[in-house]
PDB file of N, CA, C and O in Angstrom:
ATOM      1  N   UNK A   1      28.112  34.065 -20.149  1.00  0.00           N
ATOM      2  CA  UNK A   1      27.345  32.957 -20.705  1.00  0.00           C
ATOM      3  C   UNK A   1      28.097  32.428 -21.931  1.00  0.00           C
ATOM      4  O   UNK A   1      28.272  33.328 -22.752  1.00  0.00           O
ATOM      5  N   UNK A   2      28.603  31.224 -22.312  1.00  0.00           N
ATOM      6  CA  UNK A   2      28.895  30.508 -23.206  1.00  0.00           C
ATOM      7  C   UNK A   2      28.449  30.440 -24.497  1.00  0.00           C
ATOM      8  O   UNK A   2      27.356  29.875 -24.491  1.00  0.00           O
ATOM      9  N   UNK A   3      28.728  30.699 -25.413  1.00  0.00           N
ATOM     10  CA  UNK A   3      28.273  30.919 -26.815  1.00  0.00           C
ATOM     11  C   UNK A   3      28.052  29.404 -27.128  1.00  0.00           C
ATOM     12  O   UNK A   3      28.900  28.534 -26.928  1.00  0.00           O
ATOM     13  N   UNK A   4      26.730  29.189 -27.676  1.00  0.00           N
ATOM     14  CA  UNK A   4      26.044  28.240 -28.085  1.00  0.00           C
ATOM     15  C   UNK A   4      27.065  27.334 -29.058  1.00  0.00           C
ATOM     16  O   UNK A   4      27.953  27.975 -29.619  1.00  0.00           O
ATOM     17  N   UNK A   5      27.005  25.911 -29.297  1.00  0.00           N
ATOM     18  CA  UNK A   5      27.978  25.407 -29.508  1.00  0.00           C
ATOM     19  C   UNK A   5      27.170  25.190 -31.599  1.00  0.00           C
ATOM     20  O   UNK A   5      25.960  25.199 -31.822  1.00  0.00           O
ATOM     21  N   UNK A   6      28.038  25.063 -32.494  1.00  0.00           N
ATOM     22  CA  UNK A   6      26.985  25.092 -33.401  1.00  0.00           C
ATOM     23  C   UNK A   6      26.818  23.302 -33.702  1.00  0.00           C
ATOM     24  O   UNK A   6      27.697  22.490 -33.416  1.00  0.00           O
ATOM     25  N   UNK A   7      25.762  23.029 -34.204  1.00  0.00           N
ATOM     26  CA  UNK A   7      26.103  21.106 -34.249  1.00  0.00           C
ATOM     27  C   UNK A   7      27.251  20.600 -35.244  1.00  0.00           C
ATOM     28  O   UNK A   7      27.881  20.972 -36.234  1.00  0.00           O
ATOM     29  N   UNK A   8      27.124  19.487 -34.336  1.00  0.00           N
ATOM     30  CA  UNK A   8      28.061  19.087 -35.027  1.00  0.00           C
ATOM     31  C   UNK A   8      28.101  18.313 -35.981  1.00  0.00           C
ATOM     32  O   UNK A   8      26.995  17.813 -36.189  1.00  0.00           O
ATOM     33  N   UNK A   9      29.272  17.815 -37.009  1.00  0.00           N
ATOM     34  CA  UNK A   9      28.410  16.869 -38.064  1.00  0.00           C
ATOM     35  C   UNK A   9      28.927  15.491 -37.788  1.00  0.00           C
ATOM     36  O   UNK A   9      28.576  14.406 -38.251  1.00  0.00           O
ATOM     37  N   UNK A  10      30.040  15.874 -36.736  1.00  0.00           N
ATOM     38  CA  UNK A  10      30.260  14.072 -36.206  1.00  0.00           C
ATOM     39  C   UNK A  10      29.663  13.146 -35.381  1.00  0.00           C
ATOM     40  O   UNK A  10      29.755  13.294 -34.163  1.00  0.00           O
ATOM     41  N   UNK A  11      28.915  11.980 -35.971  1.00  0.00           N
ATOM     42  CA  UNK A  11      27.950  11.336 -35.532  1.00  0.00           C
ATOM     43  C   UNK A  11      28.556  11.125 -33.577  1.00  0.00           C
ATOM     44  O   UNK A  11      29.622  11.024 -32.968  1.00  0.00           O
ATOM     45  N   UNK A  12      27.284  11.151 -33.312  1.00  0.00           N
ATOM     46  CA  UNK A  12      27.448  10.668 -31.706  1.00  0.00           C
ATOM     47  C   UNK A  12      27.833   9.335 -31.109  1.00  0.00           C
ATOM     48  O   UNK A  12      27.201   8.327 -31.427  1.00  0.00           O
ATOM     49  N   UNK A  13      28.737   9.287 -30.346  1.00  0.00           N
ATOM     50  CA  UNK A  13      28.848   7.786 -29.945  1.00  0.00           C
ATOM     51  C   UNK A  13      28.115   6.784 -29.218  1.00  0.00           C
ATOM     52  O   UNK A  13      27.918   7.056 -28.033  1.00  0.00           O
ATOM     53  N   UNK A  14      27.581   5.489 -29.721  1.00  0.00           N
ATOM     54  CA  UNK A  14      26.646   5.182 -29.404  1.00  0.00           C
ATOM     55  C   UNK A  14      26.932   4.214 -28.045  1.00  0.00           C
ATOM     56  O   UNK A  14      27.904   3.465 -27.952  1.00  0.00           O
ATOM     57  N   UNK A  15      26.169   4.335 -27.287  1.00  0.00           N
ATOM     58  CA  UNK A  15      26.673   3.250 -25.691  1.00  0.00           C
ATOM     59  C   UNK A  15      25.821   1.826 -25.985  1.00  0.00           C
ATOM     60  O   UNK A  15      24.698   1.606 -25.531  1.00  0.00           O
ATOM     61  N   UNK A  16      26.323   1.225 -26.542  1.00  0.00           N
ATOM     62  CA  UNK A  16      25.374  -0.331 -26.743  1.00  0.00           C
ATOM     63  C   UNK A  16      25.839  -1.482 -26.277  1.00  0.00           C
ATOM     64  O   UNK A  16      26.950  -1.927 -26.564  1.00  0.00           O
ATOM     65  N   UNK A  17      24.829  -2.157 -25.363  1.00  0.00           N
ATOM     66  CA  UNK A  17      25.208  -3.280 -24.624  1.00  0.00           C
ATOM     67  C   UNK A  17      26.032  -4.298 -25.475  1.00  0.00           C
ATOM     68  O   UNK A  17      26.081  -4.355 -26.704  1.00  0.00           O
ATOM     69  N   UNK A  18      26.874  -5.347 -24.267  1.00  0.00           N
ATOM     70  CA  UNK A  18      27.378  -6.582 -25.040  1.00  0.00           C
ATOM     71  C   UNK A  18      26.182  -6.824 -25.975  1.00  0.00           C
ATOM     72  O   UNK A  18      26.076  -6.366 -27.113  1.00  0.00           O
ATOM     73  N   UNK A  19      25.325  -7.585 -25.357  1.00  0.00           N
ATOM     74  CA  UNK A  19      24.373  -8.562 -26.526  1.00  0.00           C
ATOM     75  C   UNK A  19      23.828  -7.814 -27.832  1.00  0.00           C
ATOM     76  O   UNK A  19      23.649  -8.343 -28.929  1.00  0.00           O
ATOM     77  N   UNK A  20      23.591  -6.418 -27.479  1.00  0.00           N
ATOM     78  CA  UNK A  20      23.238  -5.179 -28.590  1.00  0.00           C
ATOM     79  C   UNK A  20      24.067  -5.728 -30.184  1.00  0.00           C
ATOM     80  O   UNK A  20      23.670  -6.317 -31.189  1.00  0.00           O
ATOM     81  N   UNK A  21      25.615  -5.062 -29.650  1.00  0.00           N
ATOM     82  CA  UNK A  21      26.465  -5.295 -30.329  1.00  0.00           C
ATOM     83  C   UNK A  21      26.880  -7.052 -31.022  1.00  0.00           C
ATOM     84  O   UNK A  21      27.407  -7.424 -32.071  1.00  0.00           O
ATOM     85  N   UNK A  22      26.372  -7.718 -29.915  1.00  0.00           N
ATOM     86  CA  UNK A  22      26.609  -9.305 -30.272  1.00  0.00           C
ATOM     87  C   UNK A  22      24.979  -9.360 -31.454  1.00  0.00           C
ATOM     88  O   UNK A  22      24.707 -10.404 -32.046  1.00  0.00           O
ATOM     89  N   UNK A  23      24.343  -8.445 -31.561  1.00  0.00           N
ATOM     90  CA  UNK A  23      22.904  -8.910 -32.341  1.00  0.00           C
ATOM     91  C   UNK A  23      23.511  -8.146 -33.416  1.00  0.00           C
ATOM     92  O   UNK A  23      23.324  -8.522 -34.574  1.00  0.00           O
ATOM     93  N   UNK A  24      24.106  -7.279 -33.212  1.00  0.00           N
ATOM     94  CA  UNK A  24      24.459  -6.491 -34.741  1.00  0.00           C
ATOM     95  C   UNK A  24      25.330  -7.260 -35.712  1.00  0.00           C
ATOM     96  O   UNK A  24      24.935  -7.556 -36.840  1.00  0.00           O
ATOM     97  N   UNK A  25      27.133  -7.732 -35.005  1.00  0.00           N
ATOM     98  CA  UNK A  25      27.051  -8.704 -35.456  1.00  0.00           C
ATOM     99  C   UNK A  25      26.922 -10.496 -35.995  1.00  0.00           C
ATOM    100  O   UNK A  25      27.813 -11.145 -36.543  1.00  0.00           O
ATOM    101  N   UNK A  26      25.873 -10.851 -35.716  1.00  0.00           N
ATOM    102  CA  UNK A  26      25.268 -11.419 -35.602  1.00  0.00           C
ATOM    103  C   UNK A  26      24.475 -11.318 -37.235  1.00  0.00           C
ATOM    104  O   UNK A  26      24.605 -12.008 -38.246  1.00  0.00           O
ATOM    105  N   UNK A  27      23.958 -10.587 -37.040  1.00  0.00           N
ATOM    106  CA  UNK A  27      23.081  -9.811 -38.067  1.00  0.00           C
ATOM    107  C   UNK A  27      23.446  -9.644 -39.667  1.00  0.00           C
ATOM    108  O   UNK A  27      22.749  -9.778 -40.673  1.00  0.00           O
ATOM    109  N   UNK A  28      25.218  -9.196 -39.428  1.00  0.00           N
ATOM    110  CA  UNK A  28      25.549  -8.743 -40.217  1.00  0.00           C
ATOM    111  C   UNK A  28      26.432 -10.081 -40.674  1.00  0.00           C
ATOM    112  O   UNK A  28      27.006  -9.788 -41.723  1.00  0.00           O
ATOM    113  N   UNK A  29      26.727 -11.355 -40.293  1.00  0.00           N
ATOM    114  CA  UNK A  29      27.245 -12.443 -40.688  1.00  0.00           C
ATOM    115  C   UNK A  29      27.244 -12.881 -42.081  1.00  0.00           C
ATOM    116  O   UNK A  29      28.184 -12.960 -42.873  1.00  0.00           O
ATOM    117  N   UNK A  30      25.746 -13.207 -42.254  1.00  0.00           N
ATOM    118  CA  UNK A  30      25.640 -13.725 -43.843  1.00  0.00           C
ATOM    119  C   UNK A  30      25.792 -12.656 -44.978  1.00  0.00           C
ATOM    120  O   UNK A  30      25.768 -12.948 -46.174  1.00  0.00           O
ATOM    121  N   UNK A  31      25.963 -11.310 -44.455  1.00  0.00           N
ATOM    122  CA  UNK A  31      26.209 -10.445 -45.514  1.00  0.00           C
ATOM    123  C   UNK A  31      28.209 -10.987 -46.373  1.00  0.00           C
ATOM    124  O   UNK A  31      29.214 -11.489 -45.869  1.00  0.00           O
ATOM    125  N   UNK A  32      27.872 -10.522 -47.749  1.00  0.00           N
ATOM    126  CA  UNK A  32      29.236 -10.422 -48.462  1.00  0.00           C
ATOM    127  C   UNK A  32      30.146  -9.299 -46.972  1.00  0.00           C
ATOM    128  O   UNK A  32      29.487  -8.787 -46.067  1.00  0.00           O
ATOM    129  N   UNK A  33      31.450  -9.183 -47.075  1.00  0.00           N
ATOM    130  CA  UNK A  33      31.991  -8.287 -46.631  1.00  0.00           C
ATOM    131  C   UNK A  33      31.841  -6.825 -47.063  1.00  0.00           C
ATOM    132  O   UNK A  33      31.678  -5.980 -46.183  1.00  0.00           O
ATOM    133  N   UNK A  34      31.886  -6.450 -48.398  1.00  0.00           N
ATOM    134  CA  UNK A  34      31.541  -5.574 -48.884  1.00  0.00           C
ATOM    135  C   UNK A  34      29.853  -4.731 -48.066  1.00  0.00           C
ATOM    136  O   UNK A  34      29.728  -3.638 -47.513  1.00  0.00           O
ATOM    137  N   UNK A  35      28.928  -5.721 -48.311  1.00  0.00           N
ATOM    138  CA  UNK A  35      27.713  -5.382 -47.968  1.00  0.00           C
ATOM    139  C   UNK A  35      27.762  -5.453 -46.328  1.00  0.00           C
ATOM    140  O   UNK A  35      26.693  -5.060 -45.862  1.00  0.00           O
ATOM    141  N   UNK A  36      28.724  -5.852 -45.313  1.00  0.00           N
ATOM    142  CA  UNK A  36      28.992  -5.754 -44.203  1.00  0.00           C
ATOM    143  C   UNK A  36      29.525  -4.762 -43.746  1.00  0.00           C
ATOM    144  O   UNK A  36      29.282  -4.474 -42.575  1.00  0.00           O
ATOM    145  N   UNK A  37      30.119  -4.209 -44.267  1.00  0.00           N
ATOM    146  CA  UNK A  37      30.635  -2.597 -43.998  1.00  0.00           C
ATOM    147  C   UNK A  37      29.582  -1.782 -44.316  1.00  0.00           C
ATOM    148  O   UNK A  37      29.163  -1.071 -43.404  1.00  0.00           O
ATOM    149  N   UNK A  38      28.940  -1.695 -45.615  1.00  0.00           N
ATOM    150  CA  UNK A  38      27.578  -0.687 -45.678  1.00  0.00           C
ATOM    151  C   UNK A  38      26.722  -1.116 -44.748  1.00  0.00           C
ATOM    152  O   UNK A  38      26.108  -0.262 -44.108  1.00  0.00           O
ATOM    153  N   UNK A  39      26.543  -2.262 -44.528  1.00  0.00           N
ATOM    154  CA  UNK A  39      25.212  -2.751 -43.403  1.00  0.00           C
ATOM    155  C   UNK A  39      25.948  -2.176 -42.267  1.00  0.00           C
ATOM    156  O   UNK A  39      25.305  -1.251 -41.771  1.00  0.00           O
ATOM    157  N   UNK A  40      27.221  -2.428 -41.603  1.00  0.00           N
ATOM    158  CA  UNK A  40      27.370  -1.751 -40.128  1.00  0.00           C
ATOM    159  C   UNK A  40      26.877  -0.444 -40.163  1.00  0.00           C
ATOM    160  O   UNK A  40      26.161   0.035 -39.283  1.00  0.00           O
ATOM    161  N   UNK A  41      27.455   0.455 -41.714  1.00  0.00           N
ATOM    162  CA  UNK A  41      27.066   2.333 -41.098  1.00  0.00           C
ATOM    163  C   UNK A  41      26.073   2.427 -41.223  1.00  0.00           C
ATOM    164  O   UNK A  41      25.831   3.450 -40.583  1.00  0.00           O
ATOM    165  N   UNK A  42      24.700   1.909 -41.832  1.00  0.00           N
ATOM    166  CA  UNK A  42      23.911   2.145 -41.979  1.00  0.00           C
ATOM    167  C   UNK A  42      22.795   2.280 -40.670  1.00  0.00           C
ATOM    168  O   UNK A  42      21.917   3.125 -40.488  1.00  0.00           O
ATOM    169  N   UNK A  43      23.198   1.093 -39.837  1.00  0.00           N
ATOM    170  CA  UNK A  43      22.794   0.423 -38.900  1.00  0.00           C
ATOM    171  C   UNK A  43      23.506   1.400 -38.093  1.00  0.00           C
ATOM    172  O   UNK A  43      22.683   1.659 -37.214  1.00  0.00           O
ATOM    173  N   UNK A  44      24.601   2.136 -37.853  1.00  0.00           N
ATOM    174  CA  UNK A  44      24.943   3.018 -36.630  1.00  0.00           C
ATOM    175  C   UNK A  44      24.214   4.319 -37.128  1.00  0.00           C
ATOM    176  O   UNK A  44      23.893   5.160 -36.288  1.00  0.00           O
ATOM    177  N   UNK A  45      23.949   4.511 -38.409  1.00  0.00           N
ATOM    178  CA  UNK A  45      23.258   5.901 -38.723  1.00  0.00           C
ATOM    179  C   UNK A  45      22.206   5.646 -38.474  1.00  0.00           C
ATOM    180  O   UNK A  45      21.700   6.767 -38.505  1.00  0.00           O
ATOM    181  N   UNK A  46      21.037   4.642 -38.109  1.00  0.00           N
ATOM    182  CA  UNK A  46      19.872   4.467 -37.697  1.00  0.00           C
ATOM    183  C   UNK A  46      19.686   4.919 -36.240  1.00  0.00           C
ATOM    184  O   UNK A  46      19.013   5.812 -35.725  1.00  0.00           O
ATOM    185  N   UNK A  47      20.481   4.029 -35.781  1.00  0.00           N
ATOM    186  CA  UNK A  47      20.747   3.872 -34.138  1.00  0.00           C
ATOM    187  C   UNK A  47      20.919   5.367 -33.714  1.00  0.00           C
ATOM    188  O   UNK A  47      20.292   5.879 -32.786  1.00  0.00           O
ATOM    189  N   UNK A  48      21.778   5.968 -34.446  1.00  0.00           N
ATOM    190  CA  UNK A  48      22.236   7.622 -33.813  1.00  0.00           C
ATOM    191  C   UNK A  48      20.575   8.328 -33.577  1.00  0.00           C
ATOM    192  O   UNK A  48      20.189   8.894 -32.555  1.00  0.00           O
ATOM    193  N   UNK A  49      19.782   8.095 -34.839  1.00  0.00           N
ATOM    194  CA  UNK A  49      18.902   8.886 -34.607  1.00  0.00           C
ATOM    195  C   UNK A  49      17.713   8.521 -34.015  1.00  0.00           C
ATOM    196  O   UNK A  49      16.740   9.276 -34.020  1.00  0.00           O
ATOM    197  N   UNK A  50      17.704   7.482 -33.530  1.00  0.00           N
ATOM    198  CA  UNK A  50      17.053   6.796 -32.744  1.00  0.00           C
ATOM    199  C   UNK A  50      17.096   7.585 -31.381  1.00  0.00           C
ATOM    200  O   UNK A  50      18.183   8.137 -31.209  1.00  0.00           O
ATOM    201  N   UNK A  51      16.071   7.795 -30.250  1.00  0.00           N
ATOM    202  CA  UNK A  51      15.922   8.841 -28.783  1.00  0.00           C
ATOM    203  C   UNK A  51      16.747   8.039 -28.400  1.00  0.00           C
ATOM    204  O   UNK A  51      17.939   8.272 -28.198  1.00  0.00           O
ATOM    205  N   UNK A  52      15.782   6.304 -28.172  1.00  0.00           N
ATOM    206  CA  UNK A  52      15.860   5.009 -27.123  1.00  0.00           C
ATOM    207  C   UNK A  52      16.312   4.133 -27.882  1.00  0.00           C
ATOM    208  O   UNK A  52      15.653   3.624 -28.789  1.00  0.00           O
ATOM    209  N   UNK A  53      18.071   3.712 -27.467  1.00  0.00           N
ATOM    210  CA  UNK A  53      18.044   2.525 -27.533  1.00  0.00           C
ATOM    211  C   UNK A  53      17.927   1.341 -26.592  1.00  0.00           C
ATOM    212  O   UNK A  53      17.952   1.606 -25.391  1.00  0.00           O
ATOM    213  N   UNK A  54      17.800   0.053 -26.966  1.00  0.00           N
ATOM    214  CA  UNK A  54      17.532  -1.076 -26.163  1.00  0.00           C
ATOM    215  C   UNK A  54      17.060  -2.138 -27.374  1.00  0.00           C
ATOM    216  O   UNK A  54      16.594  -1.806 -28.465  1.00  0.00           O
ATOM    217  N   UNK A  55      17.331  -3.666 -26.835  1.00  0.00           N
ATOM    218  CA  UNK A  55      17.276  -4.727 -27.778  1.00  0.00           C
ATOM    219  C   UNK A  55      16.010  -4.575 -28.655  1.00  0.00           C
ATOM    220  O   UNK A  55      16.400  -4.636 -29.820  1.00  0.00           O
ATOM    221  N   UNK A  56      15.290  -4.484 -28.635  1.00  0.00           N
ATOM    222  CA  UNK A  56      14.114  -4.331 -29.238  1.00  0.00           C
ATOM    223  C   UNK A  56      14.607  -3.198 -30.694  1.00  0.00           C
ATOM    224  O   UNK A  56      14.849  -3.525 -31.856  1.00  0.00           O
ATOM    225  N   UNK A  57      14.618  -2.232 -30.244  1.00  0.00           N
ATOM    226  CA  UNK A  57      15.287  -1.318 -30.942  1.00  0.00           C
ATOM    227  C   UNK A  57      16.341  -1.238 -32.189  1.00  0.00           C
ATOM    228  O   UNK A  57      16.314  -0.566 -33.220  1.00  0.00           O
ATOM    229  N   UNK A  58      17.325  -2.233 -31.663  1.00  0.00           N
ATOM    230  CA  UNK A  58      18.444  -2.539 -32.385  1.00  0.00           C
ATOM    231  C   UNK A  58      18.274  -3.915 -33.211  1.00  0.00           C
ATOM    232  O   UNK A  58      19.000  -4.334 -34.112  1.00  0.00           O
ATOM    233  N   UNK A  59      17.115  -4.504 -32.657  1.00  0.00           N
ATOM    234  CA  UNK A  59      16.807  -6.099 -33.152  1.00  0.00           C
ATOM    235  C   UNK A  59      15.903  -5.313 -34.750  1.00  0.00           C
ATOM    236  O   UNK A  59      16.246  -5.451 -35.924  1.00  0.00           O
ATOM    237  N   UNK A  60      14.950  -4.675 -34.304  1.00  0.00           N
ATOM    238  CA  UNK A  60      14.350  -3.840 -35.677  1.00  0.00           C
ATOM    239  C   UNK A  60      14.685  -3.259 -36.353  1.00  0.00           C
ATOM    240  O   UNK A  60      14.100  -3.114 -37.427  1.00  0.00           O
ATOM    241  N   UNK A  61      15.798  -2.644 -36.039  1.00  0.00           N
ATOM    242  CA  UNK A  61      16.888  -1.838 -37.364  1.00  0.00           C
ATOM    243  C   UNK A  61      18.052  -2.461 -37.861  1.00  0.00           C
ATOM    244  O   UNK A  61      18.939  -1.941 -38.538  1.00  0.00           O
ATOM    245  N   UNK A  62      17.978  -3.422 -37.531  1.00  0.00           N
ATOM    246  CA  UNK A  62      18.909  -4.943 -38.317  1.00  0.00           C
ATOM    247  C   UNK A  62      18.092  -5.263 -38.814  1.00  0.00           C
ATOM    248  O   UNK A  62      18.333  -5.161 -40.017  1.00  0.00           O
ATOM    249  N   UNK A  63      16.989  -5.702 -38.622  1.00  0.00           N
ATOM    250  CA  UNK A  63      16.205  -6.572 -39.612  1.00  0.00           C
ATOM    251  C   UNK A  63      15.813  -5.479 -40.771  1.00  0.00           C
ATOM    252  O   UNK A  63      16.080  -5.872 -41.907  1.00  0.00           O
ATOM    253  N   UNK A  64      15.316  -4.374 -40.692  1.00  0.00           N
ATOM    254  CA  UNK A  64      14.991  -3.485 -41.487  1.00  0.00           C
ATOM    255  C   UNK A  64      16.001  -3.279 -42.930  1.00  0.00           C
ATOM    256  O   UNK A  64      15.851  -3.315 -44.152  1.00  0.00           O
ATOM    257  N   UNK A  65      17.062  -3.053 -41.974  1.00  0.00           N
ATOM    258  CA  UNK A  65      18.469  -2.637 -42.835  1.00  0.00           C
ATOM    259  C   UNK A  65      19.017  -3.517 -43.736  1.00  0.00           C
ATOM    260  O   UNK A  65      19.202  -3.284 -44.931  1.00  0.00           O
ATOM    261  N   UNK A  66      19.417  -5.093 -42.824  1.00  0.00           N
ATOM    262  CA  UNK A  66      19.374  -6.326 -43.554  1.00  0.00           C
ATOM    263  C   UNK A  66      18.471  -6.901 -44.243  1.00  0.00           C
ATOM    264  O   UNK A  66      18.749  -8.070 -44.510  1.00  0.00           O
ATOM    265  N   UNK A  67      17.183  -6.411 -44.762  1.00  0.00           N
ATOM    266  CA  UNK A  67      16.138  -6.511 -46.099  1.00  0.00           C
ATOM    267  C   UNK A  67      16.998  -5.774 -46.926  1.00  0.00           C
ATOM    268  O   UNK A  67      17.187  -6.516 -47.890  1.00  0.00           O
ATOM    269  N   UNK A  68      17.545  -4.869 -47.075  1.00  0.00           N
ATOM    270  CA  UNK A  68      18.186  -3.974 -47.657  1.00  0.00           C
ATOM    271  C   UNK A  68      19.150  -4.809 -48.324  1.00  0.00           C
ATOM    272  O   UNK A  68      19.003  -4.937 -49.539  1.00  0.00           O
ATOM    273  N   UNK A  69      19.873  -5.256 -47.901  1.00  0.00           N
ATOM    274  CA  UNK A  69      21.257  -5.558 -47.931  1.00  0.00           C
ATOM    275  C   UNK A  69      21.578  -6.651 -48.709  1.00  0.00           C
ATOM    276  O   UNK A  69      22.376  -6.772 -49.638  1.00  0.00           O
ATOM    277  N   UNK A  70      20.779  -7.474 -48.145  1.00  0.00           N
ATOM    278  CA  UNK A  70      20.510  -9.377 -48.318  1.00  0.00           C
ATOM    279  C   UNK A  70      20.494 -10.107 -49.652  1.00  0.00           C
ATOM    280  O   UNK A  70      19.327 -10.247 -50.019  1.00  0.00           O
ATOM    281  N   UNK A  71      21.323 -10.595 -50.464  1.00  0.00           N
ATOM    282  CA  UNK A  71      21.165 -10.700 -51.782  1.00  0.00           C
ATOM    283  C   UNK A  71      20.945 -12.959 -52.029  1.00  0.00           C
ATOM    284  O   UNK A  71      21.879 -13.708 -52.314  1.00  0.00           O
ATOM    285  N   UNK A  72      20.010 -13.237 -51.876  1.00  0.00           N
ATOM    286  CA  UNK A  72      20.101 -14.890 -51.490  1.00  0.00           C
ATOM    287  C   UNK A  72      21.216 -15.283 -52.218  1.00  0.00           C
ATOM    288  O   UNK A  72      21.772 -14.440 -52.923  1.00  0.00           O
ATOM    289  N   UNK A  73      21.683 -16.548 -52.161  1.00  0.00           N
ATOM    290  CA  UNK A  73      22.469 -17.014 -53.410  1.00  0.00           C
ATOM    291  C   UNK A  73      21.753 -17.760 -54.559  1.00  0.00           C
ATOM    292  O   UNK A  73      20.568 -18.093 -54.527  1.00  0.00           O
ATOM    293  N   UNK A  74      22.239 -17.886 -55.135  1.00  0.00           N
ATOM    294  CA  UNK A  74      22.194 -18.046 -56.727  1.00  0.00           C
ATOM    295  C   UNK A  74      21.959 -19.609 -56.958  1.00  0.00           C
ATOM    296  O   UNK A  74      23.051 -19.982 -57.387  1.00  0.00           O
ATOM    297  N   UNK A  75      21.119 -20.718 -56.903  1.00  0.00           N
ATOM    298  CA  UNK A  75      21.064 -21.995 -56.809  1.00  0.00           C
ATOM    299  C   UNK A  75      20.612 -22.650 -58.092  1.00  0.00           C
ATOM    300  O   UNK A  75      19.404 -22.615 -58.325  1.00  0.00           O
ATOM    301  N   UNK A  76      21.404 -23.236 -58.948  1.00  0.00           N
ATOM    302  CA  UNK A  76      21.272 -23.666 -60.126  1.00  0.00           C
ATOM    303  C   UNK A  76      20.558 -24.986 -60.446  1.00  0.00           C
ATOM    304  O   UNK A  76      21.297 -25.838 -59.951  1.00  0.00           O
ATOM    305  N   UNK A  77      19.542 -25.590 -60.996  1.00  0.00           N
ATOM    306  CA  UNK A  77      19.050 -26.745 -61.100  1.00  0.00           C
ATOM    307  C   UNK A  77      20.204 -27.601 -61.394  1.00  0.00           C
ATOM    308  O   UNK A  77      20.135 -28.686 -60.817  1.00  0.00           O
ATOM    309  N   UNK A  78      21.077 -27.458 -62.004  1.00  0.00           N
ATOM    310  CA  UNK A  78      22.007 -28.324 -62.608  1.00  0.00           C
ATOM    311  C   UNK A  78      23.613 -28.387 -61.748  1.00  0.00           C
ATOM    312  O   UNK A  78      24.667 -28.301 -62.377  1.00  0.00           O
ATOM    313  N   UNK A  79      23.558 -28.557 -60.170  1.00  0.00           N
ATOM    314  CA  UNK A  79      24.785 -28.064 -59.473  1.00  0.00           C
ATOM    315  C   UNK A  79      25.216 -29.177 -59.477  1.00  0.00           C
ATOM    316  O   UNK A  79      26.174 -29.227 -58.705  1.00  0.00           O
ATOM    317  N   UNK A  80      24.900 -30.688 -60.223  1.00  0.00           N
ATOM    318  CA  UNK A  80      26.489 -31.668 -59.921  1.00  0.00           C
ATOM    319  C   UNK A  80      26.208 -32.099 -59.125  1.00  0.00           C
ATOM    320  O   UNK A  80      26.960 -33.035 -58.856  1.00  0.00           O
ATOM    321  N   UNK A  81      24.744 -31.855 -57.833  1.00  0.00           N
ATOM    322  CA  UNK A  81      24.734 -32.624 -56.831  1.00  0.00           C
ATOM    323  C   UNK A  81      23.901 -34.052 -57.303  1.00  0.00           C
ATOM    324  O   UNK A  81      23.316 -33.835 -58.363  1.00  0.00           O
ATOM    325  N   UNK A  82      23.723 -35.226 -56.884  1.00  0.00           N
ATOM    326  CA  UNK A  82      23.597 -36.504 -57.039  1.00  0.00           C
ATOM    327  C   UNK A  82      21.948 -36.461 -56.323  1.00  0.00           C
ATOM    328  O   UNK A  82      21.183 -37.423 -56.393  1.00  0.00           O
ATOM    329  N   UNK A  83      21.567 -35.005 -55.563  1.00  0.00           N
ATOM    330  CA  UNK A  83      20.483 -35.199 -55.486  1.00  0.00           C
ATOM    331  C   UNK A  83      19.834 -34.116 -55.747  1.00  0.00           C
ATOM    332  O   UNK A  83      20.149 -32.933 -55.613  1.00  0.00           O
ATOM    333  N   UNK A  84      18.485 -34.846 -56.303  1.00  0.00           N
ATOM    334  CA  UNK A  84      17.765 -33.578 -56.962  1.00  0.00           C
ATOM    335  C   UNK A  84      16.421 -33.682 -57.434  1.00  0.00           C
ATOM    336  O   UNK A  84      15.867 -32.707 -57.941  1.00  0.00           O
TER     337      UNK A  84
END
């Protein structure tokens, strides 16, 4: 009998459809780059521990994650534009 394997600490690879992956990024667009790299691992460390994935799934832990993330921009009364 095979000696039990002990876990491991390298995350599992996740099998996610085209559109999955097209919603992630998607998702992750309006982020800075900086905040696009933390938003991707965050979003695959969700997903790992997730049983079931499927769109639903992955559509709610983008949105979740990207509250997180999301910083609006900065809009000044006084921007020089001609309308206002």
């Amino acid at each position: 009998m095979p000696a039990p394997s002990a876990p491991s600490s390298e995350p599992r690879p996740l099998a996610l459809s085209d559109s999955e992956i097209s919603h992630i990024m998607s998702a992750c667009r309006p982020l800075s780059s900086v905040d696009r790299e933390v938003f991707l691992r965050q979003v695959a460390s969700v997903l790992g521990r997730e049983p079931v994935l499927g769109d639903g799934v992955v559509s709610r832990v983008c949105r979740e994650v990207f509250k997180q993330h999301w910083s609006p921009p900065e809009l000044s009364r006084n921007n020089g534009s001609k309308y206002r």
